[in-house]
VOKERO-21602 format. One record per residue: residue number from 1; chain; x, y, z of N, C-alpha, C in turn. Coordinates in Angstrom, 2 decimals, always signed. Atoms other than C-alpha are relative to their C-alpha. Layout:
% residues N
num:NUM, chaine:A, n.c1:X, n.c2:Y, n.c3:Z, ca.c1:X, ca.c2:Y, ca.c3:Z, c.c1:X, c.c2:Y, c.c3:Z
...
END
This chain:
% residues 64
num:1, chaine:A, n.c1:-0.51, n.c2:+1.04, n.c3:+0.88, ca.c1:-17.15, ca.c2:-32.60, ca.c3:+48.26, c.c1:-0.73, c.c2:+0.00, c.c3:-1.34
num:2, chaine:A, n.c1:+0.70, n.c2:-0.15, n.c3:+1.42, ca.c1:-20.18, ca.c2:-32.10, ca.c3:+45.85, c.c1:+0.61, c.c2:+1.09, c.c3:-0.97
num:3, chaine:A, n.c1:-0.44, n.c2:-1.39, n.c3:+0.70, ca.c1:-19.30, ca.c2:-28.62, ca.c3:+44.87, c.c1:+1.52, c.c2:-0.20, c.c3:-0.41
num:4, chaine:A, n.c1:-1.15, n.c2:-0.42, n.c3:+0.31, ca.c1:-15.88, ca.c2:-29.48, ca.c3:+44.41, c.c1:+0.05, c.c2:-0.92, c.c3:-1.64
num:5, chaine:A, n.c1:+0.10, n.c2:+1.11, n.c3:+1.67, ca.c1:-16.45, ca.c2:-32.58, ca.c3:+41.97, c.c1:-0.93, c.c2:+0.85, c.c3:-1.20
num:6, chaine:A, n.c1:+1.02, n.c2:-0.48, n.c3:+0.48, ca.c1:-19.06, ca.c2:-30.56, ca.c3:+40.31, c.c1:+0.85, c.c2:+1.33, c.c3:-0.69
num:7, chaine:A, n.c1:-0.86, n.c2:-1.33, n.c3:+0.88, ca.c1:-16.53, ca.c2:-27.39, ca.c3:+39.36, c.c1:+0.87, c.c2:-1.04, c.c3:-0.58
num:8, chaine:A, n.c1:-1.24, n.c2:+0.47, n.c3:+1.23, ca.c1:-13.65, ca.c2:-30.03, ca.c3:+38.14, c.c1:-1.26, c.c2:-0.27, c.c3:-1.20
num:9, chaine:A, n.c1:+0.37, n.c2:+0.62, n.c3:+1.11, ca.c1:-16.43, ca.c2:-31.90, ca.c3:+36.17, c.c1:-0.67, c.c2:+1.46, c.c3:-0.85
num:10, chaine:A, n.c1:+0.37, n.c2:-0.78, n.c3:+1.14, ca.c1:-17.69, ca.c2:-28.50, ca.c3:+34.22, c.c1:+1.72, c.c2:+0.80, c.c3:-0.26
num:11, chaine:A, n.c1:-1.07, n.c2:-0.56, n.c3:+0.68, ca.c1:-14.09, ca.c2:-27.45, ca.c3:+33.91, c.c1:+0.77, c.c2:-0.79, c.c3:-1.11
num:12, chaine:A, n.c1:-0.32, n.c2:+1.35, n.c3:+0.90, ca.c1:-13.23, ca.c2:-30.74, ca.c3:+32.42, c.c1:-1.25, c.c2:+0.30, c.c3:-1.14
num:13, chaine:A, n.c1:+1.07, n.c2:+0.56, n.c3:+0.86, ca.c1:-16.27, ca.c2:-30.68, ca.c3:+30.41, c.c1:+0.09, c.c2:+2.01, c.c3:-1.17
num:14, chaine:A, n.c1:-0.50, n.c2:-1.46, n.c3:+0.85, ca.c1:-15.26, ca.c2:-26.78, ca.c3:+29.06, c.c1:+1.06, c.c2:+0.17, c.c3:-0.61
num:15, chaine:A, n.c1:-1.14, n.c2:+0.07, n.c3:+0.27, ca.c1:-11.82, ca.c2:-27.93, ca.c3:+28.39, c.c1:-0.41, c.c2:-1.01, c.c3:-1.45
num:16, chaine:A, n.c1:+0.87, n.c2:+1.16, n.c3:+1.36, ca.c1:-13.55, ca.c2:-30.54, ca.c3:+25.80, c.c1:-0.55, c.c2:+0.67, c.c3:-0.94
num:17, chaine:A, n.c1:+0.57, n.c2:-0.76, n.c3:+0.78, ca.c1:-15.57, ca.c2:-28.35, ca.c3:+24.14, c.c1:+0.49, c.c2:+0.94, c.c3:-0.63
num:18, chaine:A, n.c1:-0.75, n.c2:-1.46, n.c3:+0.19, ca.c1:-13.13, ca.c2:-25.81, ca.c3:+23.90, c.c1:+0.49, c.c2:-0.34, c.c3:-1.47
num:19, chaine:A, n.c1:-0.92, n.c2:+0.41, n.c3:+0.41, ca.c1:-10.55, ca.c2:-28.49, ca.c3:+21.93, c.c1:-1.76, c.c2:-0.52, c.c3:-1.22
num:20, chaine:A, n.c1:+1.09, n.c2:+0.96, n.c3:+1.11, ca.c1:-13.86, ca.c2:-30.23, ca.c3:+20.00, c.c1:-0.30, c.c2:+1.75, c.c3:-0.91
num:21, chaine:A, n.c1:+0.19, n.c2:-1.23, n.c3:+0.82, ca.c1:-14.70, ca.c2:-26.69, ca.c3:+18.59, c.c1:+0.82, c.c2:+0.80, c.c3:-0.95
num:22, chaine:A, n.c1:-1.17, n.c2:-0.93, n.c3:+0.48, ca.c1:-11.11, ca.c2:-25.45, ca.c3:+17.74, c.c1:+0.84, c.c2:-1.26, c.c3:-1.08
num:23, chaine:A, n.c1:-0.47, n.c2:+0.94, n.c3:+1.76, ca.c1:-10.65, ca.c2:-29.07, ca.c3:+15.50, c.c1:-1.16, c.c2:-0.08, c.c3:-0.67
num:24, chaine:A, n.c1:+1.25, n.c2:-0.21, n.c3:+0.76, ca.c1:-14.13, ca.c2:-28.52, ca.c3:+14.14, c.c1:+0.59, c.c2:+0.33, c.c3:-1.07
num:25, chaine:A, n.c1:-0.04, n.c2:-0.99, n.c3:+0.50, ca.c1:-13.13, ca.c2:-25.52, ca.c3:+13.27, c.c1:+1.71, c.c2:+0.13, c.c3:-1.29
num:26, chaine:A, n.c1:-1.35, n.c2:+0.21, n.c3:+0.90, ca.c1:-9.34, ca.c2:-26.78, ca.c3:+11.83, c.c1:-0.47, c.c2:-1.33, c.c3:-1.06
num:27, chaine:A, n.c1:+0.31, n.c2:+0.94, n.c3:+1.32, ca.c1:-11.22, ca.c2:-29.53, ca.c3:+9.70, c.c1:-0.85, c.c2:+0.48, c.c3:-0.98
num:28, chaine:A, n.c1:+0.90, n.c2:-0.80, n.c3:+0.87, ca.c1:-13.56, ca.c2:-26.95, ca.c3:+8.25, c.c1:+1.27, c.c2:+1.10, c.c3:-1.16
num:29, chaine:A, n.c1:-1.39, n.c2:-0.38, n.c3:+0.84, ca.c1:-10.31, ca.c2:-25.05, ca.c3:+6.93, c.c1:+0.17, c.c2:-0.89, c.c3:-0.84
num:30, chaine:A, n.c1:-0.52, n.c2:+0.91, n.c3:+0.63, ca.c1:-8.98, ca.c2:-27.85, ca.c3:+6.01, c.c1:-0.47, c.c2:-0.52, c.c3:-1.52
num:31, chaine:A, n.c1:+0.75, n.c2:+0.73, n.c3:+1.60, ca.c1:-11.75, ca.c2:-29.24, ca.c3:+3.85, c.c1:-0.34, c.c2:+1.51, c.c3:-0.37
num:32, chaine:A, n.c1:+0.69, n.c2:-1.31, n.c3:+0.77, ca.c1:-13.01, ca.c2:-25.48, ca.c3:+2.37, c.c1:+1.18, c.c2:+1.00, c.c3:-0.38
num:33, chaine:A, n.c1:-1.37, n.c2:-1.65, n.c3:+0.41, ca.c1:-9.08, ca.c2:-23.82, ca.c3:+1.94, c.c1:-0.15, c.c2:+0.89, c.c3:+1.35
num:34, chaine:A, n.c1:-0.69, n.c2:-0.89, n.c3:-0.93, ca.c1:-7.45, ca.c2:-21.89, ca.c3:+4.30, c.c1:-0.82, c.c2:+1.59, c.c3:-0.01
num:35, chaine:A, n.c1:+0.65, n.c2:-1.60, n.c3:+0.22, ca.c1:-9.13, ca.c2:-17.95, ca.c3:+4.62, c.c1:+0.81, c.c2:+0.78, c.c3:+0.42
num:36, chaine:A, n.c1:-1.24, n.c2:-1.04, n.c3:+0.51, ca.c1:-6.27, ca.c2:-16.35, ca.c3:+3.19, c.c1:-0.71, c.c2:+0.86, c.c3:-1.18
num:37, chaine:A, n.c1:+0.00, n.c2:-1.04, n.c3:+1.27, ca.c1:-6.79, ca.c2:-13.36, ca.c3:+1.00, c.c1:+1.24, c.c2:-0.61, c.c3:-1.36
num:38, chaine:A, n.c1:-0.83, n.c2:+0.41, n.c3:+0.91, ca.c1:-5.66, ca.c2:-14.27, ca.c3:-2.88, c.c1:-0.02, c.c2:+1.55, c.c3:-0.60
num:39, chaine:A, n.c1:-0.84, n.c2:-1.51, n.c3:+0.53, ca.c1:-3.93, ca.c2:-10.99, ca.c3:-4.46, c.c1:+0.72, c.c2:-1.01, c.c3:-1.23
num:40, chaine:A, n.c1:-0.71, n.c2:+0.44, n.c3:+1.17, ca.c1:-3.05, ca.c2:-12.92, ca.c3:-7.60, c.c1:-0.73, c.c2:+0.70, c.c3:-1.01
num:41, chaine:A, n.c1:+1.14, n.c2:-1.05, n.c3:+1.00, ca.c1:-4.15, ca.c2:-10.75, ca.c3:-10.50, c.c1:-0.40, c.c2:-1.12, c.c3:-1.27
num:42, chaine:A, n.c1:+0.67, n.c2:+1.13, n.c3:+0.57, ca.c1:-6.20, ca.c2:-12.98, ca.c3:-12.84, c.c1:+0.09, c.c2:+0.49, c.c3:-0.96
num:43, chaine:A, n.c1:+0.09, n.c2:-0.47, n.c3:+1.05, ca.c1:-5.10, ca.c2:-11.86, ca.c3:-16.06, c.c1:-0.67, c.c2:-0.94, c.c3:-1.45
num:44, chaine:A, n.c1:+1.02, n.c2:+1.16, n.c3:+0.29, ca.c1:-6.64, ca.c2:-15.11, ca.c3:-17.82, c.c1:-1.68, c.c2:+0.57, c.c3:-0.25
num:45, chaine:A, n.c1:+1.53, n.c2:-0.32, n.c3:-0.37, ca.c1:-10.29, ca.c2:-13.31, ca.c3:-17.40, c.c1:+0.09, c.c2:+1.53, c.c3:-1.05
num:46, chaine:A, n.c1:+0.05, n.c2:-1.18, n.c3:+1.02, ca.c1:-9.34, ca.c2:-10.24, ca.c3:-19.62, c.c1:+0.29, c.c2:-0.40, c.c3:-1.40
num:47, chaine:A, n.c1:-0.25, n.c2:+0.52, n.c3:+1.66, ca.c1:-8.91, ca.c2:-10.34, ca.c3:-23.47, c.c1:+0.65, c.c2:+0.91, c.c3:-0.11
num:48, chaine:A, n.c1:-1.08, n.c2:-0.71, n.c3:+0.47, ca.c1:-5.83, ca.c2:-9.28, ca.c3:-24.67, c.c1:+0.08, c.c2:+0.47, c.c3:-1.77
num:49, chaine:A, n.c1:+0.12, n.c2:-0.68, n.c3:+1.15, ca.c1:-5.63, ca.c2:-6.62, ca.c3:-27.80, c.c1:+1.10, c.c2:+0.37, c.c3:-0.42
num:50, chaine:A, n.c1:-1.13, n.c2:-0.71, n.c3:+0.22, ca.c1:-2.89, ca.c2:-6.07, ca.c3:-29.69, c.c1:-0.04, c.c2:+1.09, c.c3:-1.06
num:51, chaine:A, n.c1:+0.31, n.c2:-1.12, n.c3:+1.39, ca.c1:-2.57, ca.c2:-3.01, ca.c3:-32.13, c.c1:+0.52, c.c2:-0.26, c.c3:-1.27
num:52, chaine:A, n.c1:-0.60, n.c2:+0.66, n.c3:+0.92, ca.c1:-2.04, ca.c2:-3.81, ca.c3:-35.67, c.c1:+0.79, c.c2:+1.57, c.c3:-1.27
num:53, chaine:A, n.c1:-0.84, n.c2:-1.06, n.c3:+0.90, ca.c1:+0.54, ca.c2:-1.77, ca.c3:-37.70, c.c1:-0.45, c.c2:+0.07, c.c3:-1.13
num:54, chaine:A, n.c1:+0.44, n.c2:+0.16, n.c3:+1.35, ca.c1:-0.58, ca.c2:-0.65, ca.c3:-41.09, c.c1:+1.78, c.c2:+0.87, c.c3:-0.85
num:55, chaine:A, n.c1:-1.34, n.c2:-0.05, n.c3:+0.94, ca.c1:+2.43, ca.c2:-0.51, ca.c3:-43.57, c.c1:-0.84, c.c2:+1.09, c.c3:-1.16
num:56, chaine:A, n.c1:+0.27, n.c2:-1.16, n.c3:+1.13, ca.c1:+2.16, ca.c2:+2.11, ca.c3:-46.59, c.c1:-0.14, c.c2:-0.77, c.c3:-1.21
num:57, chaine:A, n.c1:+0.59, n.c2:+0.80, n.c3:+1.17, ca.c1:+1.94, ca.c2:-0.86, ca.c3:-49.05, c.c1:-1.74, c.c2:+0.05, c.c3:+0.58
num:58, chaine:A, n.c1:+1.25, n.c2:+0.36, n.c3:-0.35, ca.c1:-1.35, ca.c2:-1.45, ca.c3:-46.85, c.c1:-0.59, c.c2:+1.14, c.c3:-0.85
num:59, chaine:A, n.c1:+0.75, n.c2:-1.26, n.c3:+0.12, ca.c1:-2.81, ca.c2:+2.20, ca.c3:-47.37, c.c1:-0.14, c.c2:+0.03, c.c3:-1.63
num:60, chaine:A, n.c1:-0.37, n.c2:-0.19, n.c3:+1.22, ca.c1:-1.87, ca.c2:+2.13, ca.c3:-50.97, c.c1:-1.01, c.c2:-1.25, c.c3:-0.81
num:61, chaine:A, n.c1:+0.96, n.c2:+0.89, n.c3:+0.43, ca.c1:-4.10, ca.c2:-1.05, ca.c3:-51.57, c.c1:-1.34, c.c2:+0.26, c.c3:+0.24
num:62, chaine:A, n.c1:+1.10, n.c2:-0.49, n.c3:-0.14, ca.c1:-6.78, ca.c2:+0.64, ca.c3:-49.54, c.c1:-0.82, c.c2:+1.15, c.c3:-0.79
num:63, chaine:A, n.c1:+0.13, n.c2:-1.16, n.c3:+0.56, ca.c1:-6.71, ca.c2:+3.82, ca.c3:-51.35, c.c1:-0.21, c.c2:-0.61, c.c3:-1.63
num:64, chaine:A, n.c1:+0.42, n.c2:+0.10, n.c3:+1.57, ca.c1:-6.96, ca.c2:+1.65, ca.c3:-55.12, c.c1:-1.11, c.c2:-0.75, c.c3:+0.01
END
């Protein structure tokens, strides 16, 4: 009778721990973002260059 109460109560008591660990572990997500890979390309973080055309009036001002 001991041994029997004694396996439900650590199966009960492993079934608890199991569920207390696995919403720990879904409120730690929760609050810190999901741990998904981001593949968004961050173009924001580079400096954009554009090339500047020089016209033949330009050259012609450079050259007097």
């Amino acid at each position: 009778m001991i041994n029997y109460l004694m396996k439900k109560f650590k199966k009960t008591l492993r079934r608890i721990l199991f569920i207390s660990l696995v919403m720990l572990a879904a409120a730690g997500a929760g609050m810190f973002g999901a741990i998904i890979p981001n593949y968004r390309r961050q173009d924001d973080l580079t400096t954009k260059i554009e090339m500047v055309e020089e016209t033949t009036e330009s050259r012609k001002e450079e050259r007097e």
